[in-house]
C-alpha positions in Angstrom: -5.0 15.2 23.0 -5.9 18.5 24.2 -5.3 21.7 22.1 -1.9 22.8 22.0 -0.7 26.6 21.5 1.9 27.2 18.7 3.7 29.1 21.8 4.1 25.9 23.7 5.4 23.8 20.9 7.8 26.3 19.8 9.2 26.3 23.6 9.0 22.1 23.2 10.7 22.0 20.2 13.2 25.1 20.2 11.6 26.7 17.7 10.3 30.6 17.3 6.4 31.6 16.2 5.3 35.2 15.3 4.0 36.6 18.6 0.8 36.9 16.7 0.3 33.6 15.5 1.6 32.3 19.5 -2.0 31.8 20.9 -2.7 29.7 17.6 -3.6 26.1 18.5 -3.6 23.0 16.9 -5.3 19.4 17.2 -3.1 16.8 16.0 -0.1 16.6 13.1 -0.1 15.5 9.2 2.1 15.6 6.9 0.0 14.5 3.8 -2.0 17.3 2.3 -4.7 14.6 0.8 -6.0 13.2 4.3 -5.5 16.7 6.5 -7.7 17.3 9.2 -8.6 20.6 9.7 -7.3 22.3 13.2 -4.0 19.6 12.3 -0.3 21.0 12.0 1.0 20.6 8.7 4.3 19.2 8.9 6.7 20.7 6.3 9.5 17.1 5.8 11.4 17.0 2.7 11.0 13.6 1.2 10.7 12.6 -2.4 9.2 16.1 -2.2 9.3 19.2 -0.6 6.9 19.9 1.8 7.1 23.2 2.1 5.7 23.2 -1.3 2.5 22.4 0.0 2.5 25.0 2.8 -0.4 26.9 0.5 -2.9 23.9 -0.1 -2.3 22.7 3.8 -3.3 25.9 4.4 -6.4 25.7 2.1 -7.1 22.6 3.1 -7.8 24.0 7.0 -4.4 23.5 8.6 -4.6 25.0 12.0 -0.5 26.0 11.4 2.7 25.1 9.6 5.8 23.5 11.1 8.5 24.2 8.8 12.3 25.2 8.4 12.0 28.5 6.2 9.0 31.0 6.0 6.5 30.6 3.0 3.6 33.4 3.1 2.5 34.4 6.3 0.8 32.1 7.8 0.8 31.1 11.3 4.2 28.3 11.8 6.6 27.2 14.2 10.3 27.8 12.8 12.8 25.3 13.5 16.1 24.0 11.5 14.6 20.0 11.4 10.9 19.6 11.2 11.4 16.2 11.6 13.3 16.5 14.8 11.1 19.2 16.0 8.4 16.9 15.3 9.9 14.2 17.9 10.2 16.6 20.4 6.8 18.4 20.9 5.3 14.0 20.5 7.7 13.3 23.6 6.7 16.1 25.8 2.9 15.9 24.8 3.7 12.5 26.0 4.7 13.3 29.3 2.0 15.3 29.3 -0.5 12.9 28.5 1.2 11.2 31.5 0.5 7.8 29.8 2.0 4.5 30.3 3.8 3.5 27.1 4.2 -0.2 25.8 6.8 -0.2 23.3 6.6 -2.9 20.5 9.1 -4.1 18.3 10.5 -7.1 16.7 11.1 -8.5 13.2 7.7 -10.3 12.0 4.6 -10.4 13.8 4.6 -7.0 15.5 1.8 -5.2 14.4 -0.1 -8.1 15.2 0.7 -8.2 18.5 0.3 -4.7 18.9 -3.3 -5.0 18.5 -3.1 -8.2 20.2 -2.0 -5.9 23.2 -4.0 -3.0 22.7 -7.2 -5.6 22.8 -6.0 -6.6 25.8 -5.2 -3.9 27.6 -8.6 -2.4 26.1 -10.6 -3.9 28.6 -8.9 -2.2 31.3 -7.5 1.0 30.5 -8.3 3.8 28.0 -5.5 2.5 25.3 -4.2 4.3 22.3 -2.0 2.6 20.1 -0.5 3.8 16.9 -2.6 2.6 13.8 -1.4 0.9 10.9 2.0 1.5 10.0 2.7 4.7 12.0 6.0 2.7 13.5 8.9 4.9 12.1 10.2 9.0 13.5 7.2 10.2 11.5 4.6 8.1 12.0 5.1 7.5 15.4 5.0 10.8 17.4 1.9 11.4 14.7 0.1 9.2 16.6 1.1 10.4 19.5 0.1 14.0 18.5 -3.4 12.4 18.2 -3.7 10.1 21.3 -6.8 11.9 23.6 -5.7 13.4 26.9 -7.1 11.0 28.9 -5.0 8.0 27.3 -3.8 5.8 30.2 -1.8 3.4 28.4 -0.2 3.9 24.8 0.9 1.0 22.6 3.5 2.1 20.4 4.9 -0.3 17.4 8.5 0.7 16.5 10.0 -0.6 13.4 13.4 0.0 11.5 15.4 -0.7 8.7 18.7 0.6 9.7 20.8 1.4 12.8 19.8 4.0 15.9 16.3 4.1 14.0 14.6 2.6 17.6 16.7 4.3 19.7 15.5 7.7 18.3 11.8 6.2 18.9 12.8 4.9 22.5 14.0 8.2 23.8 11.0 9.8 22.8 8.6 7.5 24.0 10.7 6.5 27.3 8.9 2.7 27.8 7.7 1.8 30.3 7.2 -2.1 29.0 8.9 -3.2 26.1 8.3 -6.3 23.9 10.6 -8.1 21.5 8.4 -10.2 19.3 11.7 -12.0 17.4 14.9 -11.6 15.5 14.3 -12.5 11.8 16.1 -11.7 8.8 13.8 -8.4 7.7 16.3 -5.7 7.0 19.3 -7.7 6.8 20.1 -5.9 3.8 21.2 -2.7 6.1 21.5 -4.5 9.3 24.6 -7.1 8.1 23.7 -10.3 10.2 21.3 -11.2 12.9 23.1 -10.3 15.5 23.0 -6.6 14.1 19.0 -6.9 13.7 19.1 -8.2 17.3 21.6 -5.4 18.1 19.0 -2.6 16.9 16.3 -4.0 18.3 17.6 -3.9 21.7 17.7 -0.3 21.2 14.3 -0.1 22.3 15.6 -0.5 25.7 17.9 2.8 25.6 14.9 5.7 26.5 13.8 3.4 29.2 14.6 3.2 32.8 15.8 0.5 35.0 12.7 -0.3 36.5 11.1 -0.5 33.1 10.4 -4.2 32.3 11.5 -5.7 29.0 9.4 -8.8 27.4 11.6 -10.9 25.1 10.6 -14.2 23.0 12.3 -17.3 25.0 11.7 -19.0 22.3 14.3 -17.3 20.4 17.7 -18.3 21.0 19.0 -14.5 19.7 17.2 -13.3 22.6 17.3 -16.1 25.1 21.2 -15.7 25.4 22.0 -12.5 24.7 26.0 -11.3 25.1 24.7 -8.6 27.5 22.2 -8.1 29.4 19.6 -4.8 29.9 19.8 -3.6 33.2 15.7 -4.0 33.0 14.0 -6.7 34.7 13.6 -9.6 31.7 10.3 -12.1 31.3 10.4 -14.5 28.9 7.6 -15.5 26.8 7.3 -18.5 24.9 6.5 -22.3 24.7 9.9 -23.7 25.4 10.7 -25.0 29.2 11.9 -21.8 31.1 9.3 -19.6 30.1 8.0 -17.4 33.0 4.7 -17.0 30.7 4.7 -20.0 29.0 2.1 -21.4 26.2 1.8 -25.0 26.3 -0.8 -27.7 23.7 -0.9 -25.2 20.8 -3.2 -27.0 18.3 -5.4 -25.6 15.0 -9.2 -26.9 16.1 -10.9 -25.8 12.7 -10.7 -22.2 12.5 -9.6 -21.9 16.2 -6.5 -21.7 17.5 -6.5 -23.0 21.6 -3.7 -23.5 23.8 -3.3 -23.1 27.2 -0.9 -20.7 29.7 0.9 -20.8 32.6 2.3 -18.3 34.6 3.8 -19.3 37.8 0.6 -19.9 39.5 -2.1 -19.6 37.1 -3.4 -21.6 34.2 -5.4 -19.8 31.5 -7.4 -21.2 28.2 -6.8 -19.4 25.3 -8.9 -19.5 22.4 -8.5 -17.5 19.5 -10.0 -16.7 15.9 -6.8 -17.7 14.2 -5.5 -20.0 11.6 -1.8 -21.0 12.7 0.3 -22.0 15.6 2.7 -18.9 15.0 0.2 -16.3 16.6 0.6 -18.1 20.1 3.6 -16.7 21.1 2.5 -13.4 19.7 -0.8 -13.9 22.2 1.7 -14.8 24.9 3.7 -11.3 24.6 0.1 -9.8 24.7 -0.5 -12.1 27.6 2.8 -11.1 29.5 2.0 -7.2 28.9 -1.9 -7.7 30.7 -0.3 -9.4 33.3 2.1 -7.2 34.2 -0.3 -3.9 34.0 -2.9 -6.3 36.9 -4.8 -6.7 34.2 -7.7 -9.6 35.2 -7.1 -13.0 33.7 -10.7 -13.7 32.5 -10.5 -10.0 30.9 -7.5 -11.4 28.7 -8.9 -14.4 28.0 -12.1 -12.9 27.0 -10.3 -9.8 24.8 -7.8 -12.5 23.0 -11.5 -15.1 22.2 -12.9 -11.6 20.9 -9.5 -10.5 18.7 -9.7 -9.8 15.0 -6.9 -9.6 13.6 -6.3 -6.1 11.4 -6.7 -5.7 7.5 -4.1 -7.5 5.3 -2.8 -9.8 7.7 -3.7 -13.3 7.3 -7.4 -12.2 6.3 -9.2 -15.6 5.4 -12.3 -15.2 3.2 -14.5 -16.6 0.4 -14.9 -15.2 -3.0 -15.7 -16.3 -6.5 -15.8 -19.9 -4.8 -12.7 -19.6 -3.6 -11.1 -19.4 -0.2 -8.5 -16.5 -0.3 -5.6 -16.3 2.4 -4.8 -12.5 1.7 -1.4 -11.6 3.4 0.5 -9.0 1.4 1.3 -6.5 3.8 4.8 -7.8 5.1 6.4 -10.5 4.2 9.9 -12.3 5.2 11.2 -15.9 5.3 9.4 -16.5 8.3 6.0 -15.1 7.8 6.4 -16.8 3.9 6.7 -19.8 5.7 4.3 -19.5 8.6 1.6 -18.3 5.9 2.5 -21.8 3.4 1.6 -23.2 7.0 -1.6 -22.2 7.1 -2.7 -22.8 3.4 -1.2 -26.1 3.7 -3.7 -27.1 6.4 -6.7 -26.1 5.1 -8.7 -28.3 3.0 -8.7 -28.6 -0.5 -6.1 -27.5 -3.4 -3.8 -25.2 -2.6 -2.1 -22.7 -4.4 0.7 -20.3 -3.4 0.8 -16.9 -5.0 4.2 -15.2 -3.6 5.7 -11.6 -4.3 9.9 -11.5 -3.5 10.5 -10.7 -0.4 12.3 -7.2 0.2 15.4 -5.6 1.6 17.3 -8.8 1.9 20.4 -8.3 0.8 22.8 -10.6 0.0 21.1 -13.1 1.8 17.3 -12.4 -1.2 18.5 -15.4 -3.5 19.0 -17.8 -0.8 16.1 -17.2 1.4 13.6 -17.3 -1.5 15.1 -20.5 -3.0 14.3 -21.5 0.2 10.4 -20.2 0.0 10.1 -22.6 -2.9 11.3 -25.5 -1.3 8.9 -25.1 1.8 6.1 -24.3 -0.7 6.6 -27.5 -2.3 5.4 -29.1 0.4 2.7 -26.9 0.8 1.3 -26.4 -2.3 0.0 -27.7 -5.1 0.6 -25.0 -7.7 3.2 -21.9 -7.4 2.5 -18.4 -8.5 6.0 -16.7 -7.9 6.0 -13.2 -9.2 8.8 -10.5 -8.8 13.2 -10.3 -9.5 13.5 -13.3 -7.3 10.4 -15.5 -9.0 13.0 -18.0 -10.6 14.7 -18.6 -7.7 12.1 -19.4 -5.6 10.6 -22.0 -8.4 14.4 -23.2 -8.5 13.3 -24.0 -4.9 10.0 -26.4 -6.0 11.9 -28.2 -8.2 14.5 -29.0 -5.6 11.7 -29.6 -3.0 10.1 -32.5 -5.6 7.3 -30.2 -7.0 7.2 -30.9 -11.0 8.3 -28.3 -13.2 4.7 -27.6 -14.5 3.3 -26.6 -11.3 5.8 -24.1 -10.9 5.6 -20.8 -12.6 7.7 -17.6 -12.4 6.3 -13.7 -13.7 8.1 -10.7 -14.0 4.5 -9.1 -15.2 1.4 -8.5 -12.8 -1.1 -9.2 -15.8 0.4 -12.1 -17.1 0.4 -13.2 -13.4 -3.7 -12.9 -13.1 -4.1 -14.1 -16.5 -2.3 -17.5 -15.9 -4.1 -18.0 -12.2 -7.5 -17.3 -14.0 -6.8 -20.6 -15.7 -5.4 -22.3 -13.5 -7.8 -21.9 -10.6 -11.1 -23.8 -10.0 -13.8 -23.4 -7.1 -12.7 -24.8 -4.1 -9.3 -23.9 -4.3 -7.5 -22.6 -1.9 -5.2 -19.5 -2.8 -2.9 -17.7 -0.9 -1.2 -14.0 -2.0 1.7 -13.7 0.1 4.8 -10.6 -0.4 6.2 -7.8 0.5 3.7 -4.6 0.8 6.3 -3.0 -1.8 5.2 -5.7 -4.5 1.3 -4.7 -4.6 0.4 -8.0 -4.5 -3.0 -7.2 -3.3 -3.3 -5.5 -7.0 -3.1 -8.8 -8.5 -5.6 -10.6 -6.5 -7.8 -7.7 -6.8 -7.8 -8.0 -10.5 -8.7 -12.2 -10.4 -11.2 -11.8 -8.1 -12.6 -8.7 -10.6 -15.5 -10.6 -13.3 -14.8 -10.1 -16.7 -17.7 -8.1 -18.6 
């Protein structure tokens, strides 16, 4: 982004700046005093803490200016009554600044990957930002907007949520101009009631958008194939079911590639991707849909998708300690538990499932991970459960044939390592699978460590 003035953002926003701090500008927002740029506004949120509280270090630390609700020192801010709101604001109208085309993502599993799956693709046509990691919620978000260069032609934006009017908040500031539904899962059930309310919140992604926009929904998906009422955007359906206006077709595992092929009314495309598992397609096909739409060149998106990798924590597949090690503990939900036993049940060799609970569930946690087990009884040959939930999803192995010894459930991380330790040989394949909120990826950190 270019520079802004404190004076413009205060007129964005609503709020008032010293006349002598106006001419003040700033590159780029934080709200986390430990990785602060320099030049950044520091954003003042109340969380767990108060951020206000860190005003001085932010300072100390090189903060260009302060966006806060009540003065602290004189220091050079922007006053409003809700940072937080504020902090939507000036991210929409740098937006239209910017003067970018946005490609809103959202969807219940799968959609940072096909984020990046997008942004590669759109990559090798337009200057693309996207918003990194998991910058998907009202802070993160116009963050990453705050940091987008000026000359951004497209920006890919993930949207996530965990409770009602969440995505409409991030629609209206971003205003779409292509949105993509990945799926309707069960993640957030806990706050959402059914499926139909997850469906009902994602939609919401449609509200900041226009009627010309285009919205890009999983055919595949019977929650988003039949809906009760339709957007008054144009829909495409993605999928590999008949219907499909972008439709993946012969999906097959060839070693460590994934191929299958595409058709879109008149073209046919080859895909072939660095990917274990047949559930990526119809995230490459949403990626697919997207490039097509923005004229980008077939042979470019087949050439970006053979070149994707995908990003840190998902599905990464490598060797250590004479292992092979499916790591996979940033998200997890019934379906990602299952597509991820999926892939460890197709590689070669013995394979053992270590899975975290799987969060914000609801009523519906003892259920779906009973379920987990049964699916990972086919899957696997041992079962590592660890978390609340651990007994019911080894309630699940037993019930899916797997004997009672090759099922184990810890409520303790240590005891966890210490039991895989003796357990595993070389060769094995091992999978850590969970929610990011169980830290799984602290217990394969400590097997993989060598004893001294």
């Amino acid at each position: 982004m270019a520079n802004l003035t404190l004076r413009q953002a205060a007129r964005w926003c609503g709020g008032t700046v010293d006349e002598k701090y106006a001419d003040v500008e700033f590159l780029g927002a934080n709200n986390d005093t430990r990785i602060l740029k320099p030049g950044q506004l520091f954003l003042a949120l109340k969380g767990a803490r108060d951020g206000h509280d860190f005003i001085p270090a932010a300072m100390e630390k090189g903060a260009a200016a302060v966006l806060c609700s009540r003065r602290v020192g004189d220091y050079p801010a922007i006053y409003v009554e809700d940072p937080r709101k504020a902090l939507g604001d000036i991210a929409r109208e740098e937006l239209k600044r910017i003067g970018a085309k946005v490609v809103a993502v959202t969807g219940s599993v799968g959609k940072s990957t096909t984020k990046e799956m997008i942004a590669k693709v759109l990559e090798s046509t337009y200057r693309v930002s996207k918003t990194p990691a998991n910058h998907n919620n009202d802070i993160g978000m116009p963050m990453a907007i705050l940091s987008m260069p000026a000359d951004t032609e497209v920006a890919v934006l993930e949207m996530g949520m965990n409770h009602f009017r969440e995505i409409a908040y991030l629609s209206n500031i971003a205003h779409p101009d292509v949105a993509v539904i990945v799926n309707i899962g069960t993640s957030h059930i806990e706050f959402l009631g059914s499926q139909e309310g997850i469906r009902k919140a994602k939609l919401e992604i449609t509200e900041g958008m226009s009627q010309r926009g285009m919205l890009l929904l999983n055919g595949d998906d019977t929650l988003l194939r039949y809906l009760d009422e339709k957007p008054q955007q144009r829909i495409t359906y993605f999928g590999q079911s008949e219907g499909c206006d972008i439709r993946g077709l012969d999906a097959r595992q060839d070693g460590e590639l994934l191929r299958f092929r595409v058709e879109a009314g008149k073209l046919s495309l080859p895909v072939r991707m660095n990917l274990e598992g047949v559930h990526f397609v119809n995230d490459a096909l949403a990626a697919i849909a997207v490039g097509l739409k923005l004229a980008v060149p077939s042979e470019k998106i087949e050439e970006s998708l053979a070149e994707f990798q995908n990003i840190s924590g998902r599905q990464e597949i490598f060797q250590a300690n004479g292992y092979t090690i499916i790591k996979d503990c940033y998200n997890a939900g019934p379906e990602s538990m299952a597509a991820a036993l999926g892939v460890l049940g197709n590689r070669p060799g013995r394979h053992i499932a270590v899975l975290g609970d799987m969060l914000e569930l609801g009523d519906c946690a003892q259920a779906e991970h009973y379920k987990v087990g049964r699916i990972a009884a086919e899957k696997a040959d041992l079962v590592f459960a660890y978390g609340p939930y651990a007994q019911r999803v080894i309630a699940g192995t037993i019930t899916g044939g797997m004997p009672e010894s090759r099922g184990r459930a810890y409520l303790d991380r240590q005891e966890l390592v210490k039991a895989l330790k003796l357990a595993a040989k070389p060769g094995d394949v091992i999978l850590f699978k969970a929610s990011h909120g169980m830290h799984l990826e602290l217990a394969l950190e400590a097997f993989l460590k060598e004893e001294r």
